[in-house]
C-alpha positions in Angstrom: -46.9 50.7 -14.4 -44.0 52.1 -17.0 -43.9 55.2 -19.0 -43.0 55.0 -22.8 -42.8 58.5 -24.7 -43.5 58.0 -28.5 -43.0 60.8 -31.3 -42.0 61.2 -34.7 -38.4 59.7 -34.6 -38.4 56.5 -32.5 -41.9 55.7 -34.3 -40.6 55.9 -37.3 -38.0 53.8 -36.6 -40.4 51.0 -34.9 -42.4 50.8 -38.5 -39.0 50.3 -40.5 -38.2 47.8 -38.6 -41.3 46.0 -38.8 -41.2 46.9 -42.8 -38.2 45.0 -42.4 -39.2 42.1 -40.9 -37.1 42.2 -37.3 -38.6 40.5 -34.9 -36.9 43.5 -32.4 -36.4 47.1 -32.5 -33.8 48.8 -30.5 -35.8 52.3 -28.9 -35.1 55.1 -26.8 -38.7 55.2 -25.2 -37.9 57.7 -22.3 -36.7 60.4 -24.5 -32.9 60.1 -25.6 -31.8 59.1 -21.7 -31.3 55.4 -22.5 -32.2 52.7 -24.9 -33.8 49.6 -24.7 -34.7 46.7 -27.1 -38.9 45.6 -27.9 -40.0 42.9 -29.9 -42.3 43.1 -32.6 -44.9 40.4 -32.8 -48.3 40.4 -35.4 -46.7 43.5 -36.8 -47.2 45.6 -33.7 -44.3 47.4 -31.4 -44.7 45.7 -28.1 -43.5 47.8 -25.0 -45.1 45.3 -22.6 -47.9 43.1 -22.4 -50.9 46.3 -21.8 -49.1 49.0 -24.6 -49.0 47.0 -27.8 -49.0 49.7 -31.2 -50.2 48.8 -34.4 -48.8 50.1 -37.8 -51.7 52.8 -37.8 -51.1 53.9 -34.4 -47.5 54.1 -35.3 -48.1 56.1 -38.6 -50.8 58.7 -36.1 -47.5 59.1 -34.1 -45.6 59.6 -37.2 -47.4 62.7 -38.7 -47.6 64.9 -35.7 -43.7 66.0 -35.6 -43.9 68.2 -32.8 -45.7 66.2 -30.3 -44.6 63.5 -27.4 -47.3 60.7 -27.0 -47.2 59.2 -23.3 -47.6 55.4 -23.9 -49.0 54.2 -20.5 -51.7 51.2 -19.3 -52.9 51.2 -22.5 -53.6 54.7 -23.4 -51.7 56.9 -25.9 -52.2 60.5 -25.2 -50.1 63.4 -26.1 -47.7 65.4 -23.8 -49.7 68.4 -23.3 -52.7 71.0 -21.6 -55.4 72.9 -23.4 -56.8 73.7 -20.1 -56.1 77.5 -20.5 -53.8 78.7 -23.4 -51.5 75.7 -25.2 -48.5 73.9 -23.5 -47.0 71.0 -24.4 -43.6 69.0 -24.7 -41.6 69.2 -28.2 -39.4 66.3 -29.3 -35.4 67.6 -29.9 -32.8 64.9 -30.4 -31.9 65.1 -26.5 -34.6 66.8 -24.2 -37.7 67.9 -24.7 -38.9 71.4 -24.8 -41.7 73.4 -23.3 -43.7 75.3 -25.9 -46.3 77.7 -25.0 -48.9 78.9 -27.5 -46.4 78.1 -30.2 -43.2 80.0 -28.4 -40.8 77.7 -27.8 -39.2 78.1 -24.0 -35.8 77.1 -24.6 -32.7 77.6 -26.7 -32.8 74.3 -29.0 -31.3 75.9 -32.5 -28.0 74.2 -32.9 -28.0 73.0 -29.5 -30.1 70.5 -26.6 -32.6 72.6 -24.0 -30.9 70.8 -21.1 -27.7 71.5 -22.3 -27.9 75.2 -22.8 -29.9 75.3 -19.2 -26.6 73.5 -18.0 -25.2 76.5 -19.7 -26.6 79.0 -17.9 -26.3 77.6 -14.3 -22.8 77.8 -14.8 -22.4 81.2 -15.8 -23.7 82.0 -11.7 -23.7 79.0 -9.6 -20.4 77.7 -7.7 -20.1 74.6 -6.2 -21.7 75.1 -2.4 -23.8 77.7 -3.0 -27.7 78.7 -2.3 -29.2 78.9 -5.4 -32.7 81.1 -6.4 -34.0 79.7 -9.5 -36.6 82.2 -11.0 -39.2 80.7 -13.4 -38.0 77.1 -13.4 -40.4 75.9 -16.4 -39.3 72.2 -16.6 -36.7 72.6 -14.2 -33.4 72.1 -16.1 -31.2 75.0 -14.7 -31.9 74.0 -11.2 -31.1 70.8 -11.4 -27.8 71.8 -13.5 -27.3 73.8 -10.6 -27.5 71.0 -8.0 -25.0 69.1 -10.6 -22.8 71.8 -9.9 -22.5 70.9 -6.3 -25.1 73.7 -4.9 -26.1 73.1 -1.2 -29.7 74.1 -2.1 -31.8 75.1 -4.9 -34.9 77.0 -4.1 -37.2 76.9 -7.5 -40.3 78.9 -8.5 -42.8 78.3 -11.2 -45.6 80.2 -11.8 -47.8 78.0 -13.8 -49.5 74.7 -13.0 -49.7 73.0 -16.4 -45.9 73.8 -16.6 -45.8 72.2 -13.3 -48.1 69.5 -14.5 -45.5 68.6 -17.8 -42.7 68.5 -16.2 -44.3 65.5 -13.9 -44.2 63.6 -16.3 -40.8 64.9 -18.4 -38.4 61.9 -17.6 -35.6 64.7 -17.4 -37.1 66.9 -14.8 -37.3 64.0 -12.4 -34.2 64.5 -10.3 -36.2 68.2 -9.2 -36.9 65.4 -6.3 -33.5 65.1 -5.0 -32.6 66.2 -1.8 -31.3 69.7 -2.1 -34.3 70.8 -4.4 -37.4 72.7 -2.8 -39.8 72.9 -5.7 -42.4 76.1 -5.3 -45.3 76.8 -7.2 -45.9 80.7 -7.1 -45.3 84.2 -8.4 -41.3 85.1 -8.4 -42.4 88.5 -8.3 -44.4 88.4 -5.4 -42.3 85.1 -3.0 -39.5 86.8 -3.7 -40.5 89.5 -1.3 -40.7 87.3 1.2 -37.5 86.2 1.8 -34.6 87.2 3.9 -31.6 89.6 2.9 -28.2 88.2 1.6 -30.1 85.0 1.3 -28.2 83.2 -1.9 -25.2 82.9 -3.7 -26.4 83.0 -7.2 -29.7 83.5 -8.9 -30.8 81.9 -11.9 -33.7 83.9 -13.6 -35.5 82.9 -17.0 -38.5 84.7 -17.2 -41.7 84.4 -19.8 -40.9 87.4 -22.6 -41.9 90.6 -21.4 -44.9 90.5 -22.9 -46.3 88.6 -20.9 -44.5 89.3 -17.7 -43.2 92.6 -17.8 -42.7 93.3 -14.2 -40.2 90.7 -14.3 -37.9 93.1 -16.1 -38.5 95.9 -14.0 -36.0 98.1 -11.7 -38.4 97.0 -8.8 -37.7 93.2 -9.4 -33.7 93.7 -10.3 -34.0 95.7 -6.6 -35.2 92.5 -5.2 -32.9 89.9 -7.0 -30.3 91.9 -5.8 -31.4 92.5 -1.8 -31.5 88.8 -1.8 -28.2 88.0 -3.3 -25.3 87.7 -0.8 -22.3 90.3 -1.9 -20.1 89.0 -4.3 -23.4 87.2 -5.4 -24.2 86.2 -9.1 -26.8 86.4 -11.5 -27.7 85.2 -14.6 -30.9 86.4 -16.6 -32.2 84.9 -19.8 -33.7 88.2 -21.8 -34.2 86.6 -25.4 -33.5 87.6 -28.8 -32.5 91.7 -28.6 -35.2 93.2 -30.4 -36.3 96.9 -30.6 -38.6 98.4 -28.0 -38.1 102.3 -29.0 -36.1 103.7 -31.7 -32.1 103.7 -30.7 -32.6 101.1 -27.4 -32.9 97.6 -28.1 -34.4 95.6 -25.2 -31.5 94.0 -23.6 -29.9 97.3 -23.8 -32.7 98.5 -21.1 -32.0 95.2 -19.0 -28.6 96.4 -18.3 -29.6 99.9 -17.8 -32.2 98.8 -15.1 -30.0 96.4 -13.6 -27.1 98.8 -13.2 -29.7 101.1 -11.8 -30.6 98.3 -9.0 -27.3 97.8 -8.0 -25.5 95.2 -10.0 -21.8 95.7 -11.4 -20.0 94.2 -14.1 -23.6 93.7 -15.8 -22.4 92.4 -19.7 -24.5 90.6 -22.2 -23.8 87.0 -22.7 -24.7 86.7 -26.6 -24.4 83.2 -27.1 -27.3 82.1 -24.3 -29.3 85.3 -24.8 -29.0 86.9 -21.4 -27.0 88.9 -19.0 -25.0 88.3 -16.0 -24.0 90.3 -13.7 -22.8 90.5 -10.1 -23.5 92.3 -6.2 -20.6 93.7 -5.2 
């Protein structure tokens, strides 16, 4: 049973083709990783013999620009969970993004999510090390990590219907290689639970502190940092600076409350919206 991922784009370019007259289209159908070619018979994209798409299924596809329909036995459904709150998979022109109740997840302006995760591993992972990956969403910084050449990633989500997207996100996939231990679970809390001096580097990309404030407390920078080795690194995605009090901006207090934890060199990192900082 195959996978094909539809949206706006490679939709469109399935009906000009069959405007056209070509008896093929040539389709990336597993979001920008590779392409493949499909004929078009009766004036319907055929993927294979059960997921055949008419012109007006096409056109559906067409109109909803920030959705991913999952093509598969037959069924066209989109890439997302209504189950509690909104998340769902956006279309970029490499990989897709997780948006949550309209907030998009990732850094995409002027850039590909998997490329500015890629990004951000490197700022604190070195090739051999044990890497903590703190709110993994669809798991692109800890598998940039293993890239790298880390000996193990150890990655936390929080949320099951994030967990439940990126089962089916063709670009979290390799989260199954050996060298990956996926965990479903509070950061703030499992991260109590493991040893001293444990990792190299930590990777940490929390929700905005709106919703997760204790993520961005003194408390948890205290932990991050008991479970980093000396010499360890960290790098923290904060988001766009914006104003929580009159004269301190919010990344401002980051760095306050990480120095207070413990960390040295702590400097922003403007161009991926974070911090990173080390153990000395």
């Amino acid at each position: 049973m195959s996978n094909y991922y539809l949206h706006t784009s490679n939709a469109q370019q399935a009906l000009d083709a069959i405007k056209k007259g070509q008896s093929s289209v040539r389709l990336s159908t597993d979001l920008n990783i590779s392409e493949q070619d499909f004929s078009l018979i009766d004036q319907c994209l055929v993927l294979d013999e059960d997921n055949q798409l008419s012109i007006s299924q096409l056109k559906k596809i067409v109109k909803k620009t920030q959705r991913i329909y999952l093509c598969c036995d037959g069924d066209i459904d989109p890439l997302e969970d209504r189950s509690s709150g909104y998340y769902k998979l956006a279309p970029t022109a490499g990989a897709p993004l997780l948006e949550i109740s309209g907030v998009k997840m990732h850094i995409s302006k002027g850039t590909d999510p998997f490329i500015s995760a890629s990004e951000m591993a490197q700022q604190a992972v070195c090739k051999g090390d044990k890497v903590l990956d703190c709110c993994s969403g669809l798991g692109y910084a800890a598998i940039s990590a293993h890239r790298i050449g880390a000996s193990e990633v150890l990655t936390i989500e929080l949320s099951p219907q994030v967990m439940g997207l990126r089962a089916q996100n063709p670009w979290s996939k390799d989260l199954s290689n050996e060298g990956i231990v996926q965990k479903q679970g509070s950061s703030y809390e499992l991260i109590r639970t493991m040893a001293d001096s444990s990792f190299d580097s930590v990777i940490h990309d929390p929700p905005r502190f709106s919703l997760a404030g204790e993520l961005y407390s003194e408390e948890f920078y205290r932990e991050i940092y008991r479970v980093l080795q000396h010499g360890g690194r960290l790098f923290h995605y904060t988001g766009n600076p914006h104003m929580i009090k009159k004269g301190s901006s919010f990344v401002d207090g980051v760095i306050r409350r990480l120095k207070a934890a413990g960390f040295k060199r702590v400097e922003k990192v403007e161009h991926l919206m974070g911090v990173r900082a080390e153990k000395k």
